[in-house]
N, C-alpha and C positions, 0 to 999 in steps of 0.2 A: 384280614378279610378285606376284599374290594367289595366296594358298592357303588351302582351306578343306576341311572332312570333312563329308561327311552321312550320315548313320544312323543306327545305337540309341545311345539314351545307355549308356554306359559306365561302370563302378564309377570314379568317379575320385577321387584324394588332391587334397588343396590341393595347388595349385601357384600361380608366377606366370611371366608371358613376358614377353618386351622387346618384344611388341608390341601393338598395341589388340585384343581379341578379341571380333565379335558374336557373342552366342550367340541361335537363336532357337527354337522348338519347331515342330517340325510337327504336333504332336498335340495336348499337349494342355501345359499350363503348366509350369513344369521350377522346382525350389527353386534359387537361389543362393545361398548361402555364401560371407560376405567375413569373412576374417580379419582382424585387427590384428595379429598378429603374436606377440601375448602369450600367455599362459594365459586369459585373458576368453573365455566364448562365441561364435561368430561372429556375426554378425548374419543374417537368413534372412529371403528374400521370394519365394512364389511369383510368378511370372511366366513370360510366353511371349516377352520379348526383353529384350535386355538387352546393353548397351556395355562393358565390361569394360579397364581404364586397365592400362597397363604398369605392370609391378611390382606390380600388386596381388595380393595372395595370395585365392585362391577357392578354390571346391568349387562344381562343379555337379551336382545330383541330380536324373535323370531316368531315368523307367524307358519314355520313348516314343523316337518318332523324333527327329533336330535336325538344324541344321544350327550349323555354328561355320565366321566367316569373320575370317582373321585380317593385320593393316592395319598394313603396313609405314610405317617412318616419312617415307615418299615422298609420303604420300595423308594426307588430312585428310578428316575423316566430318564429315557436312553438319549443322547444329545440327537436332536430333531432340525433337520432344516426343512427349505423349502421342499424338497422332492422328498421327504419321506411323510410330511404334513401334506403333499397334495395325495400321495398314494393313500394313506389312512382317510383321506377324505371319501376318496373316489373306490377303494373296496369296502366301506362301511357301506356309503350310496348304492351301490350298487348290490351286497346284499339284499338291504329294506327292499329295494326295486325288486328283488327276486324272491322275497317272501322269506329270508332266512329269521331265527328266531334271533329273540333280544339276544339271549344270552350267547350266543353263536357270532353275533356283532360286537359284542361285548369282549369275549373271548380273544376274537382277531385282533380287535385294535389293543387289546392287551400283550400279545405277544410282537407287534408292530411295535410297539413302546416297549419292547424288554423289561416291562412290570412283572413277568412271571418268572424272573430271576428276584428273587428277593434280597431285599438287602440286609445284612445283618447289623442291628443298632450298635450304639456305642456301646461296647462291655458294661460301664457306669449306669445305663439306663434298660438296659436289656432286660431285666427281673420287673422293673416298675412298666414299660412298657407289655409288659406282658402279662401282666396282670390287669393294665388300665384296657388290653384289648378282650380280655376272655371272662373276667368278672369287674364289669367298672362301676357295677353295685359299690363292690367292696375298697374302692380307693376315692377316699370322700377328701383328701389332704394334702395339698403338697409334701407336710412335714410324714406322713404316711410312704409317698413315694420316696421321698428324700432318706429314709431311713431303708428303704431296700436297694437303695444306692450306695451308701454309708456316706451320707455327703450331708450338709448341713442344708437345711433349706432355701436357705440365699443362694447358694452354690448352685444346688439340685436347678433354682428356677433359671439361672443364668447360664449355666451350661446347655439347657434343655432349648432355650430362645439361640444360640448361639450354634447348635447341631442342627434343629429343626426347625425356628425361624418361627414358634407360637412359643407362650405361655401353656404351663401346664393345666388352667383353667380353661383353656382354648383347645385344650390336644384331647382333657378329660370330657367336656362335651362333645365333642365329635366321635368320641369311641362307643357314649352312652346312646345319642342318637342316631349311628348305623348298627349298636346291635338293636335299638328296637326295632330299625327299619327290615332287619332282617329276622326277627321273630316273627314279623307282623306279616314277612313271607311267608314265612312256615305254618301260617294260620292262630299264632297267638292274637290275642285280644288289646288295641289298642290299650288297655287297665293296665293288665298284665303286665304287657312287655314293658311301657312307662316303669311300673313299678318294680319290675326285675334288674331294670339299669341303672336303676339309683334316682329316676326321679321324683317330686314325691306324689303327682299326681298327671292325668293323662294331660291335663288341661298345662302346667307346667311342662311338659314334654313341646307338647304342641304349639307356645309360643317361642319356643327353644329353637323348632323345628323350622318355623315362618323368620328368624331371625338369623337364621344361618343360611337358610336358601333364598330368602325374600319373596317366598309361597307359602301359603297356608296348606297342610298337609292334608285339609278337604279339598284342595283345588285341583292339587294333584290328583286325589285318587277320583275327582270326577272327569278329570280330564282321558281316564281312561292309559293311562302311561301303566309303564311295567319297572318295579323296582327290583332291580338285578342284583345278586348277594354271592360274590364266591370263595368259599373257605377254602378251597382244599387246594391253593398254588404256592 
């Protein structure tokens, strides 16, 4: 499953996710902010796109429209230079500008990044991922995934940082909180969908949610943005 938001940029804190995040502007060029981690400055570049690596800590500042699409570790993004980062900038732009819908902006700049060729995991991890994406109710353990590996759980977490570049902790929250985000599409109830993805209440979902995007998941949905969810690529 891909999941993506489109609409005003947001007051956000640095944060970081256990998965690839494009971000792109439909307006007009957006500041991004990469931390080190330290007390140092971040470093800051306007632009209107931008690749975004796991784990990396950011801040994005934008005071227009965006879109942000975020790239589980199933899929692999198509090598990007300058000229097909200004094309994806300026056919998403210009969509919005024509009224095209989310998902339709959504869709383009996914086949521009060759995301909807999927990529097939490592053999070793293909049964636990797969399970961490379609019931991650049900995968509470590493020592859980590492046994539908057959691999020891040292191994399981070291191989998995070493393909994918997170922690299993880090890969398992992010699968839990894009299926809520896309229950919560389909008209499930903030309770609910928490509770179906393994969390153990909405209010733990919800600081999960603020600490992985560095927004509060009320500000989002007052901000009027569209949370984008596509299963079936």
């Amino acid at each position: 499953m891909l999941a993506a938001y489109v609409g005003h940029g947001l007051p956000l804190r640095p944060h970081r996710k256990a998965v690839t995040t494009i971000a792109v502007s439909l307006e007009r060029p957006f500041v991004l902010e990469l931390h080190s981690g330290s007390s140092a400055e971040p470093s800051r570049q306007a632009t209107p796109f931008s690749i975004i690596q796991p784990r990396q800590l950011h801040r994005i500042v934008s005071d227009g429209e965006m879109m942000f699409i975020y790239v589980d570790a199933t899929r692999r993004i198509a090598d990007v230079d300058a000229v097909v980062a200004t094309t994806i900038a300026r056919t998403t732009a210009r969509m919005a500008a024509d009224g095209e819908t989310p998902i339709s902006m959504v869709r383009s700049c996914v086949r521009l990044l060759g995301l909807d060729r999927k990529h097939a995991p490592d053999p070793r991890f293909a049964a636990a991922i797969a399970m961490l994406n379609m019931q991650p109710d049900q995968m509470r353990t590493v020592a859980q995934a590492a046994g539908l590996s057959a691999l020891s759980a040292s191994h399981f977490q070291r191989k998995l940082r070493e393909n994918y570049g997170v922690s299993f902790r880090a890969y398992r929250n992010w699968t839990r909180v894009s299926f809520v985000m896309h229950c919560i599409k389909e008209g499930t109830t903030l309770t609910d969908a928490a509770l179906a993805s393994g969390f153990s209440s909405s209010a733990h979902f919800s600081e999960r949610f603020r600490r992985m995007f560095g927004v509060s998941l009320s500000s989002l949905q007052r901000a009027n943005g569209r949370i984008v969810t596509i299963t079936d690529l």
